[in-house]
N, CA, C and O atoms as CSV, one atom per row, in Angstrom:
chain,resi,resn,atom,element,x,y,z
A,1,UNK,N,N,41.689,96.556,26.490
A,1,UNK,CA,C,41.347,95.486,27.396
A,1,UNK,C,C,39.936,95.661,27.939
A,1,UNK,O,O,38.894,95.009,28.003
A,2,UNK,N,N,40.323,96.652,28.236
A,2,UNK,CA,C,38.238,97.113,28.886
A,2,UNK,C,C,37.153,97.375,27.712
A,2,UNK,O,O,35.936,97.488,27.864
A,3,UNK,N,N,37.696,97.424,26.816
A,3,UNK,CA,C,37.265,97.403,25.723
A,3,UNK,C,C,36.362,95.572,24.983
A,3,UNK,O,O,35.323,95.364,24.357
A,4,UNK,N,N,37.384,94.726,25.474
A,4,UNK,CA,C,36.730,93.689,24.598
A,4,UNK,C,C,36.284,92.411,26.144
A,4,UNK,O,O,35.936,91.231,26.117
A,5,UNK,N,N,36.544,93.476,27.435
A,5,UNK,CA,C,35.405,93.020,28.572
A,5,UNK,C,C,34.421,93.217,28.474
A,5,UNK,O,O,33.727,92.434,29.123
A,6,UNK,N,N,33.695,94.214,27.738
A,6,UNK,CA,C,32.597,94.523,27.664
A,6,UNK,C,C,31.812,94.108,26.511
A,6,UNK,O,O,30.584,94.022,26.500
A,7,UNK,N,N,32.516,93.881,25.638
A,7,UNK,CA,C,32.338,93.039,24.394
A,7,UNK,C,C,32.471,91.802,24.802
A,7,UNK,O,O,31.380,91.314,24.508
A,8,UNK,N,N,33.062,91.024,25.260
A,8,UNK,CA,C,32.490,90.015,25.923
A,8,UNK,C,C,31.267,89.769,26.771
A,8,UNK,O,O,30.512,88.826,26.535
A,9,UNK,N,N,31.078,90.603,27.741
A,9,UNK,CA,C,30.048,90.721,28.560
A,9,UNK,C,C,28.464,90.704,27.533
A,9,UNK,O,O,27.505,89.932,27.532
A,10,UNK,N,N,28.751,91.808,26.823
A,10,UNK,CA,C,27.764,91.893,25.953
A,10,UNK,C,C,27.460,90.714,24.879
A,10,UNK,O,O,26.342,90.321,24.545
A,11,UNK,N,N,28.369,90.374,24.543
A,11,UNK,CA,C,28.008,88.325,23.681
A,11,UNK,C,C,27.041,87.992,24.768
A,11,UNK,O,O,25.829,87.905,24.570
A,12,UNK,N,N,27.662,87.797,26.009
A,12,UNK,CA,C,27.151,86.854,27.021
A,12,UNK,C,C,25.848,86.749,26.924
A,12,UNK,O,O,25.060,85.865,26.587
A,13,UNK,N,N,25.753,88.381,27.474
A,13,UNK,CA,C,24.169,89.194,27.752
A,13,UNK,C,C,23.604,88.334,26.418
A,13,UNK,O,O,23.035,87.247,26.516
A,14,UNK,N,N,23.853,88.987,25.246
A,14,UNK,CA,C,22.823,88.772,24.344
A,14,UNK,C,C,22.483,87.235,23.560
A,14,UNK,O,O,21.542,86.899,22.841
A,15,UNK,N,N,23.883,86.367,24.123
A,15,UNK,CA,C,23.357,84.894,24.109
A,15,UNK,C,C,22.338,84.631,24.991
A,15,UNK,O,O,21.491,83.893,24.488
A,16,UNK,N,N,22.113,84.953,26.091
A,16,UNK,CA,C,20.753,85.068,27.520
A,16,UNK,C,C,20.153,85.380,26.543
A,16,UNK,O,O,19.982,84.518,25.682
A,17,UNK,N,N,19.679,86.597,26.363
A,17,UNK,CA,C,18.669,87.053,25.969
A,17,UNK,C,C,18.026,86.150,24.482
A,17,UNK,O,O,16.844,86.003,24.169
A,18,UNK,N,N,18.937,85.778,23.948
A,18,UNK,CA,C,18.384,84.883,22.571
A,18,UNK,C,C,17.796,83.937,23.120
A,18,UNK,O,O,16.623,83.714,22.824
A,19,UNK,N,N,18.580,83.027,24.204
A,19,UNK,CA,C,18.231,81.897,24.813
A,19,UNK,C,C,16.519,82.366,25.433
A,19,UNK,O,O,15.422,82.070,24.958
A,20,UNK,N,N,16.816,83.068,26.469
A,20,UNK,CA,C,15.472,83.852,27.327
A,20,UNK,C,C,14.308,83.974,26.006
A,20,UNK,O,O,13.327,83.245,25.860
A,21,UNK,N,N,14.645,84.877,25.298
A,21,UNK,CA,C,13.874,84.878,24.231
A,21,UNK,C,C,13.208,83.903,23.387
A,21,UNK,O,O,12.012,84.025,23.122
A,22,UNK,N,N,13.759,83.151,23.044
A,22,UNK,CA,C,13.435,81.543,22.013
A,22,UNK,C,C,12.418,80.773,23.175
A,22,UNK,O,O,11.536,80.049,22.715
A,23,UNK,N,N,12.516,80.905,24.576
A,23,UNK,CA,C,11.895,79.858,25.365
A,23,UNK,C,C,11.169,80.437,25.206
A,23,UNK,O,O,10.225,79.874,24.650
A,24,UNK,N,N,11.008,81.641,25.455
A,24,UNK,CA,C,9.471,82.577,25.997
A,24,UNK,C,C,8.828,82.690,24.283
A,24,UNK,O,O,7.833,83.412,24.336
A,25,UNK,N,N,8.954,82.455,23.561
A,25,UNK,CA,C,9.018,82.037,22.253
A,25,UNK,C,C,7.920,80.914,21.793
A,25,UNK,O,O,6.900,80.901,21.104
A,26,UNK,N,N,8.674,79.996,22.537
A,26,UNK,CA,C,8.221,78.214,22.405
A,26,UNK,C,C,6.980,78.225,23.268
A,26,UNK,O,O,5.894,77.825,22.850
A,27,UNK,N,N,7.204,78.766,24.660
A,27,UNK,CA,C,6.080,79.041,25.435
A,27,UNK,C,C,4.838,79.776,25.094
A,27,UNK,O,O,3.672,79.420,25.264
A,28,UNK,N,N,5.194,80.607,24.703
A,28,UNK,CA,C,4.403,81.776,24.164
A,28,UNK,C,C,3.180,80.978,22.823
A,28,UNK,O,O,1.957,81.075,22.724
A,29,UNK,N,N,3.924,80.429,22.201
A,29,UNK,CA,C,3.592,79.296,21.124
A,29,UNK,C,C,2.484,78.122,21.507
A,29,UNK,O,O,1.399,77.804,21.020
A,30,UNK,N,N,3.233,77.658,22.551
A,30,UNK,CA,C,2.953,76.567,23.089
A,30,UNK,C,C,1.292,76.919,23.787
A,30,UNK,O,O,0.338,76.182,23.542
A,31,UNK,N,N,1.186,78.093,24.622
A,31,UNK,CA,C,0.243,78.459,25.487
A,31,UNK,C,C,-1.428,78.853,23.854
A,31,UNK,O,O,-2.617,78.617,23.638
A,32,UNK,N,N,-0.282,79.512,23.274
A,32,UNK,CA,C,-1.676,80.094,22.196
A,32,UNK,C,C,-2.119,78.752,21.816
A,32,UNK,O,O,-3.350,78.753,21.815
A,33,UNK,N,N,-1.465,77.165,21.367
A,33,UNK,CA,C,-1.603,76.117,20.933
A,33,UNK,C,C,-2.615,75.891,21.660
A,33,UNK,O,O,-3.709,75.947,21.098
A,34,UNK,N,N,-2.574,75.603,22.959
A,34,UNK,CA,C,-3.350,75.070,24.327
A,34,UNK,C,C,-4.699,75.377,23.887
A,34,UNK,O,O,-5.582,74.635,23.458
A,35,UNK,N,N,-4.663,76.947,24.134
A,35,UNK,CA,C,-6.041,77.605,24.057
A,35,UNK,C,C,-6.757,77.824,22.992
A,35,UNK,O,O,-7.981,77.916,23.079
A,36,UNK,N,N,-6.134,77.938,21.873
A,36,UNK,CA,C,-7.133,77.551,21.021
A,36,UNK,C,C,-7.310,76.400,20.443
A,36,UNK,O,O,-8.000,76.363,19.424
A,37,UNK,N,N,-6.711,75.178,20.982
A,37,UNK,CA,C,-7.642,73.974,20.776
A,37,UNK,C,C,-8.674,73.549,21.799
A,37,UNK,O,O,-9.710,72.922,21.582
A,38,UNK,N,N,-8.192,74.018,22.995
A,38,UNK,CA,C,-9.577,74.259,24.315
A,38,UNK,C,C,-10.807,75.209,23.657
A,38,UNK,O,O,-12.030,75.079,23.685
A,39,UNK,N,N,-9.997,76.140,23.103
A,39,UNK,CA,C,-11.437,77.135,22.264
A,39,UNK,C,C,-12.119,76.213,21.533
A,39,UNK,O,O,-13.280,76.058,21.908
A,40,UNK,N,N,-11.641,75.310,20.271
A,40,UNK,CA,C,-12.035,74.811,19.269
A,40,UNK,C,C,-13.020,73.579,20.029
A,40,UNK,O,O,-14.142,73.267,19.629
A,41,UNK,N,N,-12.334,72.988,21.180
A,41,UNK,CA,C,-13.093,71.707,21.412
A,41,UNK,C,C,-14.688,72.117,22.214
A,41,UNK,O,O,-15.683,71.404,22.087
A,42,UNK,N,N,-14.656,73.308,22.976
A,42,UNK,CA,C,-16.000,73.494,23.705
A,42,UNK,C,C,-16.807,74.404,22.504
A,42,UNK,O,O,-17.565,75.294,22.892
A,43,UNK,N,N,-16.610,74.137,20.850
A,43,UNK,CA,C,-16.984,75.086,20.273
A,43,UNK,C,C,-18.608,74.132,19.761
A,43,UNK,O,O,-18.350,73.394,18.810
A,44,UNK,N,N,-19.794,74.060,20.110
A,44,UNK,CA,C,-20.359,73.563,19.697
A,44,UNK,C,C,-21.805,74.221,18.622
A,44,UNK,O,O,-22.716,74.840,19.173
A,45,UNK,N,N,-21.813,74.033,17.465
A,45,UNK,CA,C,-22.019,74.857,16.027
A,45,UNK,C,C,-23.404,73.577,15.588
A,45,UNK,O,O,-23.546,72.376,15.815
A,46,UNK,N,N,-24.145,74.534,14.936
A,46,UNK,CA,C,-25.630,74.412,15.173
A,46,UNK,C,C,-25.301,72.624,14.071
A,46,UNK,O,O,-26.032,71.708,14.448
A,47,UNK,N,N,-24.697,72.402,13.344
A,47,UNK,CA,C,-24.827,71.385,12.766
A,47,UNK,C,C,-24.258,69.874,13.816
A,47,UNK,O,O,-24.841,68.790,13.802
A,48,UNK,N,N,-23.246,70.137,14.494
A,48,UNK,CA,C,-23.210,69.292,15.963
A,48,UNK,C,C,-23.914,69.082,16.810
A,48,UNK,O,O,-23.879,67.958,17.310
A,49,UNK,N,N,-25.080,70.331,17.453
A,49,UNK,CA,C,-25.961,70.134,17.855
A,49,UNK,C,C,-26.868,69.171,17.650
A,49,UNK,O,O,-27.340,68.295,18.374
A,50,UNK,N,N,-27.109,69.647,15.976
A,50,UNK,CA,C,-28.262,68.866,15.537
A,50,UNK,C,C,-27.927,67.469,15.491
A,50,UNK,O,O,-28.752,66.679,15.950
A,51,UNK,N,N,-27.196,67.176,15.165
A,51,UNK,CA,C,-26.213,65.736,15.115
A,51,UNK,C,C,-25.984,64.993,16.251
A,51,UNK,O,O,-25.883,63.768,16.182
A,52,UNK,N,N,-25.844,65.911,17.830
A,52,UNK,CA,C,-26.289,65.133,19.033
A,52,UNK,C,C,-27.936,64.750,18.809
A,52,UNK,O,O,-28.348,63.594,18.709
A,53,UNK,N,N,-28.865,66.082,18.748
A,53,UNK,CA,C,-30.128,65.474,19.020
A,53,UNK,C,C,-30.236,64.544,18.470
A,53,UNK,O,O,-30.453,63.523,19.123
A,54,UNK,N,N,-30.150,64.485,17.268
A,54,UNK,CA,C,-30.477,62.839,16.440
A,54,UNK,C,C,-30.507,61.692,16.541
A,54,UNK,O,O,-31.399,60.907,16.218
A,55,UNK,N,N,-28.712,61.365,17.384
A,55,UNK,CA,C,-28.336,60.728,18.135
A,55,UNK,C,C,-28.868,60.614,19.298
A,55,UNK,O,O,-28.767,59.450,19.685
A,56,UNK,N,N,-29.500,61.424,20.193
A,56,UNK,CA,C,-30.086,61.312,21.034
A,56,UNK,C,C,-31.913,60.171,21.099
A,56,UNK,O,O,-32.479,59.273,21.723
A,57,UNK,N,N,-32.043,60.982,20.113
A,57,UNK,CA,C,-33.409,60.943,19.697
A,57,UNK,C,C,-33.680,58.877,19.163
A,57,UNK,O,O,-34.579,58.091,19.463
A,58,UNK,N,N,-32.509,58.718,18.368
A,58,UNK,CA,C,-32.170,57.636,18.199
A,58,UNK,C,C,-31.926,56.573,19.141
A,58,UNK,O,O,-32.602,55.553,19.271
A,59,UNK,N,N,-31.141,56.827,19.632
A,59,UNK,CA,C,-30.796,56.297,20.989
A,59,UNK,C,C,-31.967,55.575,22.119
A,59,UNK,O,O,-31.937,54.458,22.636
A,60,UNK,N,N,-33.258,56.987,22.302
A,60,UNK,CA,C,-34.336,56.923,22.475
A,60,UNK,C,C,-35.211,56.125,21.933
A,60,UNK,O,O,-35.906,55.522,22.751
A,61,UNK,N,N,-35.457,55.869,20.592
A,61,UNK,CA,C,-36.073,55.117,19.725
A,61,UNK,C,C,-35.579,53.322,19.898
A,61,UNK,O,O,-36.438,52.453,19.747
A,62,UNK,N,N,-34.524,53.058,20.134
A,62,UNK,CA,C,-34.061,51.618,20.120
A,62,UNK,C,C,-33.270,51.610,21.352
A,62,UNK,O,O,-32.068,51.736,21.116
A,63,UNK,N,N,-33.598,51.490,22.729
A,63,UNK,CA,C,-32.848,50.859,23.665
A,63,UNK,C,C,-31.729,49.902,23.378
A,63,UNK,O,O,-30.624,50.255,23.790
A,64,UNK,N,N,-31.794,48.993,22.879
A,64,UNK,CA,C,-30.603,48.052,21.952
A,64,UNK,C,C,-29.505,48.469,22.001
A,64,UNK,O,O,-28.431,48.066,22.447
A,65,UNK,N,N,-29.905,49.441,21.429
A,65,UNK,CA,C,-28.367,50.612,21.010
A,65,UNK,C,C,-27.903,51.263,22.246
A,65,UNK,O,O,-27.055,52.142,22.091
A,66,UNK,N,N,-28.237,51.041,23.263
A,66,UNK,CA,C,-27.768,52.295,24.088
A,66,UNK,C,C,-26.916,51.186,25.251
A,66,UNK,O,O,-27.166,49.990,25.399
A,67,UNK,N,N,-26.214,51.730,25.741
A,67,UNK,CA,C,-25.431,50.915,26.656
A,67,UNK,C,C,-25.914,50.455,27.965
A,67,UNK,O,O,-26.125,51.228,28.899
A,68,UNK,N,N,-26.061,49.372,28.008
A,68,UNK,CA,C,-26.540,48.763,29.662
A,68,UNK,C,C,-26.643,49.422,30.316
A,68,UNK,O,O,-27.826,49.693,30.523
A,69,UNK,N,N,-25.836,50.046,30.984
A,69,UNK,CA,C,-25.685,50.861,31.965
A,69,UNK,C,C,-26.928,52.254,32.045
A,69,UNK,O,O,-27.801,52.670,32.806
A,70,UNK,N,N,-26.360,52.556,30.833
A,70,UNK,CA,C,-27.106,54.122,31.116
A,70,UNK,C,C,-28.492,53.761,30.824
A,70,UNK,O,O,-29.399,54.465,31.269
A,71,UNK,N,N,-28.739,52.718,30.108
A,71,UNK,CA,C,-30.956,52.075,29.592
A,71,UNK,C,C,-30.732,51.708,31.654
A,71,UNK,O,O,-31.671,52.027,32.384
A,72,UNK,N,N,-29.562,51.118,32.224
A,72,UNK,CA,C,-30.486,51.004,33.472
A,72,UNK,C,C,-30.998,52.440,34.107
A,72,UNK,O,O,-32.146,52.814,34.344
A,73,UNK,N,N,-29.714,53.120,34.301
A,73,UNK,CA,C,-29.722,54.200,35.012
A,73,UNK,C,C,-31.449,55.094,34.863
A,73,UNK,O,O,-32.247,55.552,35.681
A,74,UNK,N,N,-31.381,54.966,33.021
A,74,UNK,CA,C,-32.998,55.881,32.570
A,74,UNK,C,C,-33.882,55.120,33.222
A,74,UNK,O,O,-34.829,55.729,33.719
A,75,UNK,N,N,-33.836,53.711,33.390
A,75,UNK,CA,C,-34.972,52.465,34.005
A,75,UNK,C,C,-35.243,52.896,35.469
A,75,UNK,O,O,-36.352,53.076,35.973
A,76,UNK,N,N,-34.006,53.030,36.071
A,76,UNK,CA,C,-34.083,53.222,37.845
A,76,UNK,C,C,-34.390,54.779,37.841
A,76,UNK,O,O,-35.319,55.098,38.583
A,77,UNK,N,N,-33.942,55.530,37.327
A,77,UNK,CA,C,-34.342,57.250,37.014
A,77,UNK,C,C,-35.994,57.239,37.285
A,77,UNK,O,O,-36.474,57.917,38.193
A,78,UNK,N,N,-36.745,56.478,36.487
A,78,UNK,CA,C,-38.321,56.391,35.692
A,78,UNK,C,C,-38.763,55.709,36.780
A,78,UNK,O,O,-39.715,56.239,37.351
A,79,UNK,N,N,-38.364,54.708,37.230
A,79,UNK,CA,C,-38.715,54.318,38.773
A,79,UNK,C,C,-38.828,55.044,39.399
A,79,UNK,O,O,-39.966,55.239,39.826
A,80,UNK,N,N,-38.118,55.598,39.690
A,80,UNK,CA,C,-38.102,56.536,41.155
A,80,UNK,C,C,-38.753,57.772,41.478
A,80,UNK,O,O,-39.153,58.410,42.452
A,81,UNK,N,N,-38.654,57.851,39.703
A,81,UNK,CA,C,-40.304,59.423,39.443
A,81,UNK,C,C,-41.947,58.720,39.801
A,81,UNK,O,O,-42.885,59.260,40.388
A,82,UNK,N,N,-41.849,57.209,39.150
A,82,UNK,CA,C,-42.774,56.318,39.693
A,82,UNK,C,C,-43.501,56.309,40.938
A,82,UNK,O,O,-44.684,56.543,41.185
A,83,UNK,N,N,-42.357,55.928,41.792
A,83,UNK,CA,C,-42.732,55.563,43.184
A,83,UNK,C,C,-43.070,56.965,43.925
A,83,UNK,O,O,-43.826,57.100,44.887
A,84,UNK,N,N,-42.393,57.899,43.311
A,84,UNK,CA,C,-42.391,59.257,44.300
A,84,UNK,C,C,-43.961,59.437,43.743
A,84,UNK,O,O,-44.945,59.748,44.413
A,85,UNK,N,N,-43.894,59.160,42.378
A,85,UNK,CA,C,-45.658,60.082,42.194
A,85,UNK,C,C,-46.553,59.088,43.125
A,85,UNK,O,O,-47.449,59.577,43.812
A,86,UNK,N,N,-46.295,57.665,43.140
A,86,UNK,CA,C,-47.697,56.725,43.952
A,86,UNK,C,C,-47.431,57.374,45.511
A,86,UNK,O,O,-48.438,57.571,46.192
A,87,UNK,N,N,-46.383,57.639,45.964
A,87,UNK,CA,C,-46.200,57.526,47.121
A,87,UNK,C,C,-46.422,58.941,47.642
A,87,UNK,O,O,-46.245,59.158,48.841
A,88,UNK,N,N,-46.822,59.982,46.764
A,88,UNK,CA,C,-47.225,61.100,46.698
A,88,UNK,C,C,-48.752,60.823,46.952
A,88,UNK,O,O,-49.280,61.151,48.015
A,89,UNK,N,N,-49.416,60.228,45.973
A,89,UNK,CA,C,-51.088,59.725,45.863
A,89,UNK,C,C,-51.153,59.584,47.496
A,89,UNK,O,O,-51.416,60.378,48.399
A,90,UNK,N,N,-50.777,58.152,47.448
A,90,UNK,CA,C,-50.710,57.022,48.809
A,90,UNK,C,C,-50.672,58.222,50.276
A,90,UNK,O,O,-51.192,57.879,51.338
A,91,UNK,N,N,-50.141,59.305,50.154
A,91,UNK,CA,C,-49.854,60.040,50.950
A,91,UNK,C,C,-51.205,60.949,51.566
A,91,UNK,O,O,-51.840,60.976,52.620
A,92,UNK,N,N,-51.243,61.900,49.815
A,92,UNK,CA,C,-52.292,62.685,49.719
A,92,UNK,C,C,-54.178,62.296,50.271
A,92,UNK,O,O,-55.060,63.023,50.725
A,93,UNK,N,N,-54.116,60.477,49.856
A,93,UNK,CA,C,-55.282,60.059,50.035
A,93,UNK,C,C,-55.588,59.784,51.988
A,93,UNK,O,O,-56.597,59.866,52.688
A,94,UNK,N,N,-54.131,59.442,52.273
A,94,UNK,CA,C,-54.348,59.438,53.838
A,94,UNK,C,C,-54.410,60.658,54.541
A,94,UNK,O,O,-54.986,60.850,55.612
A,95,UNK,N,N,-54.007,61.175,54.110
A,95,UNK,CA,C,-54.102,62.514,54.401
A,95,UNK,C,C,-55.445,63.276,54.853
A,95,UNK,O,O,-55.705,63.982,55.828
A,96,UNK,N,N,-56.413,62.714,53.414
A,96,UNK,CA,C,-57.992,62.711,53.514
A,96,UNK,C,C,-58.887,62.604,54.136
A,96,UNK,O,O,-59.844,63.314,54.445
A,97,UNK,N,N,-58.266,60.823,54.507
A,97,UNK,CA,C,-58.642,59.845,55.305
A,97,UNK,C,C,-58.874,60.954,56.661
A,97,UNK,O,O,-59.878,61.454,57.170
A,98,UNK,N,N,-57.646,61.030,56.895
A,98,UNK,CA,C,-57.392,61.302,58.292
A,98,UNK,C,C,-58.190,62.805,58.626
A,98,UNK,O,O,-58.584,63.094,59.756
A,99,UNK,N,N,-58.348,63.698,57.425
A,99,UNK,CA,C,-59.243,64.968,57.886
A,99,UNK,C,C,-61.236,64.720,58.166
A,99,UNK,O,O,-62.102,65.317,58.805
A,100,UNK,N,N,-61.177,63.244,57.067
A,100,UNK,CA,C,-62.757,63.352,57.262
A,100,UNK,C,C,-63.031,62.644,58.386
A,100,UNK,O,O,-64.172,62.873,58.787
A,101,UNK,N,N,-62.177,61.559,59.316
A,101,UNK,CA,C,-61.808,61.229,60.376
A,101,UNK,C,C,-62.489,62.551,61.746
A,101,UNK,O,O,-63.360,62.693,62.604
A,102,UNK,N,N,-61.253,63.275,61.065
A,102,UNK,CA,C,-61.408,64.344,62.401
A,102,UNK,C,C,-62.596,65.198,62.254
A,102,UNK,O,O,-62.946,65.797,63.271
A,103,UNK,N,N,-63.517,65.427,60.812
A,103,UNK,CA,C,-64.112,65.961,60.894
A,103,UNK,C,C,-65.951,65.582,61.596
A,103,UNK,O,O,-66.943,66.265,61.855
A,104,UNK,N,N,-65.449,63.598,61.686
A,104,UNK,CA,C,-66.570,62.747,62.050
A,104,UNK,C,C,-66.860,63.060,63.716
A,104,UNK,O,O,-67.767,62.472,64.306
């Protein structure tokens, strides 16, 4: 009798443990899956590179092609280096103004 309690017990146990096992299994599986397609996707290899610049470079070459948005964004970007350089000048020259002023 105590004999096939423990033999029972022990099925039990080692159905758990198959069960326990197979998940941590699937998981285990599952996690290496994850990461090396996260590895694979930030993997960027000198022929992709070159294949952005091109695209880039292209892009550059024919506004047309490039999406509204971002030809504005480069438009208002180029502005604003614009205005900062005049308004840099505009600055620098009063600036002048105002020393040969004090020096009169």
């Amino acid at each position: 009798m105590i004999h096939s309690q423990s033999q029972n017990f022990y099925n039990k146990s080692n159905k758990s443990y198959l069960i326990n096992s197979s998940s941590f299994f699937v998981l285990r599986s599952f996690l290496q899956f994850k990461i090396s397609q996260s590895k694979t996707n930030k993997l960027f290899l000198l022929k992709v590179m070159s294949n952005l610049i091109d695209q880039y470079n292209l892009l550059n070459q024919n506004l047309s092609v490039m999406h509204p948005l971002h030809e504005f964004k480069k438009k208002y970007i180029i502005n604003q280096l614009i205005r900062r350089q005049k308004y840099e000048i505009i600055r620098l020259i009063n600036q002048q103004q105002k020393q040969k002023l004090k020096i009169k």
